[in-house]
Structures are given as structure tokens and as C-alpha cells.
N, C-alpha and C positions, 0 to 999 in steps of 0.2 A: 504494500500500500504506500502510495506518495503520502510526504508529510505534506501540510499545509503551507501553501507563503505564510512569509513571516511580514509583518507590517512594521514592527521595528526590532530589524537583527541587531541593531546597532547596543539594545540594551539588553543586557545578560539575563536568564532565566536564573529562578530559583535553583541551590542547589539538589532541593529534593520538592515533592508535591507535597504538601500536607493532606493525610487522610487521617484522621482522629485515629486514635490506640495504633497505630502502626510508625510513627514516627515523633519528633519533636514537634510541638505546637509552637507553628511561628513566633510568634509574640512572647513566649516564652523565656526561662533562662536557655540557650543554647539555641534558639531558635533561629531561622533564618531571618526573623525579621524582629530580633530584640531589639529595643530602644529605636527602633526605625519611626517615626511620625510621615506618614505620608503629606505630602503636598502639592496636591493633582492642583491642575488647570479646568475651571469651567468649562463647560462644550459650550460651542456656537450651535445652536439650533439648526442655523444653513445650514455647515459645515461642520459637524462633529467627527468626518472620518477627516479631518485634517487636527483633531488633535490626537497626541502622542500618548497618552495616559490613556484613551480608551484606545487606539490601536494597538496598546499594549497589554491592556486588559485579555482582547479578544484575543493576542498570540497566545497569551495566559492560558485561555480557554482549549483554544485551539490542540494544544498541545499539554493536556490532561491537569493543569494548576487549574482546578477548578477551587478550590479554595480562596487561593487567592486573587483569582477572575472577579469570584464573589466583591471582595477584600477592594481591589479598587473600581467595580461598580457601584458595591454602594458609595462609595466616597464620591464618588461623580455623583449620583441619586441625592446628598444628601446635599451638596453644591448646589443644586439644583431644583433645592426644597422640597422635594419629593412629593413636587405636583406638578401635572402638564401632561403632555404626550412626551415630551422626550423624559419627565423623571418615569413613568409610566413604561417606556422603553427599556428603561436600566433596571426598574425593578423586574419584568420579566427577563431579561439578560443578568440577573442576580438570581431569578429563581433554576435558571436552567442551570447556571453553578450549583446551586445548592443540591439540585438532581442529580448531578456528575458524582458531588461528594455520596450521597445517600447509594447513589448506583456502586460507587469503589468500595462501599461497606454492606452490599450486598442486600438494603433495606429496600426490594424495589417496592414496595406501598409508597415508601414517601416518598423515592422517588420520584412513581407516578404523579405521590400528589402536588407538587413541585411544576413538573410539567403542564400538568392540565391548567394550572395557576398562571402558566406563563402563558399560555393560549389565550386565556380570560384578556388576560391584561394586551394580547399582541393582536387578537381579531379586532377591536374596536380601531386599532390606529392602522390597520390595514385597509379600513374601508374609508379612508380621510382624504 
């Protein structure tokens, strides 16, 4: 199977993916993302595939960090007051993270419920 383009190679992946009970919890001591404070850039509504922070989100995703896809969608989501069609965007692109994780620990109920969530929230701005 082809791997995915990458939207920015230029910035380095995680050393490992976070999946709960199987490795270090980012945020944690020893984690990959100890003492780190993210500090995304708000999207343009126009143009949100011209910023770097969700392009890099999606390689995130792309390439199984679905935790951390999660990790800076919501930070965009929350930029973004977590109203509108495009926070409304990030949270269904936060819930299909959170489906990847629930899929890597083999929960597929939540999973499902995760996806069906992000359907909810992705039909209505399909039809705009």
C-alpha cells in the first residue's frame, strides 16, 4: 500500500503514536510531548489548507497519530470557539481521531460511535 502525501515533511512526526496502556502518555513524564504548550495559528475560513498546523494535523492522521490529530484539532476547534461550520469541521475531524484511537484498542462500539458523530456533524456542511 502507498503511504499518503505528506502536507508538511518539513516537520518531524512523533516518535511513537500514542495509544492508551501501550505506551507513554504524551503529556506525561517521559512523554513525547512533556512540557510542550502548543501554539497553532487560527485557520482562515477561505483558506485553511494553507495553514501549516492543520496540514499537519491531517499528516498526523494520515499516518496512524491519531491521538495526536485529535491533540491539534481540537486546538484549532477551540481557536475557533467551537462554533460555525468550520469549528463544526474540526470537531468531526476530532471525532474520526478519537475513532482511530478507540479502533487501535480494539473498542469498535465506540468506535462506531465516534464515526456516526462525525457524519452528524459533516452531512449538514456538505449540503452548504
Amino acid at each position: 500500500m502507498e503511504k499518503p502525501k505528506r502536507y508538511t515533511p518539513h516537520i518531524d512526526f512523533p516518535p511513537y503514536a500514542f495509544v492508551p496502556g501501550r505506551n507513554p502518555h504524551p503529556e506525561k513524564v517521559g512523554g513525547h510531548m512533556e512540557g510542550v504548550e502548543l501554539k497553532l495559528s487560527a485557520l482562515n475560513p477561505q483558506y485553511p489548507l494553507e495553514n501549516q498546523d492543520f496540514l499537519y494535523a491531517i499528516d498526523l492522521y494520515n499516518y496512524g497519530f491519531y491521538w495526536e490529530s485529535h491533540v491539534w484539532w481540537e486546538e484549532l476547534w477551540n481557536i475557533e470557539g467551537r462554533k460555525g461550520d468550520l469549528a463544526d469541521l474540526l470537531k468531526a475531524l476530532i471525532k474520526l481521531a478519537a475513532a482511530g484511537v478507540k479502533q487501535n484498542l480494539e473498542h469498535d462500539s465506540a468506535a462506531k460511535g465516534h464515526l456516526e458523530r462525525a457524519v452528524e456533524l459533516l452531512l449538514p456542511l456538505s449540503q452548504k
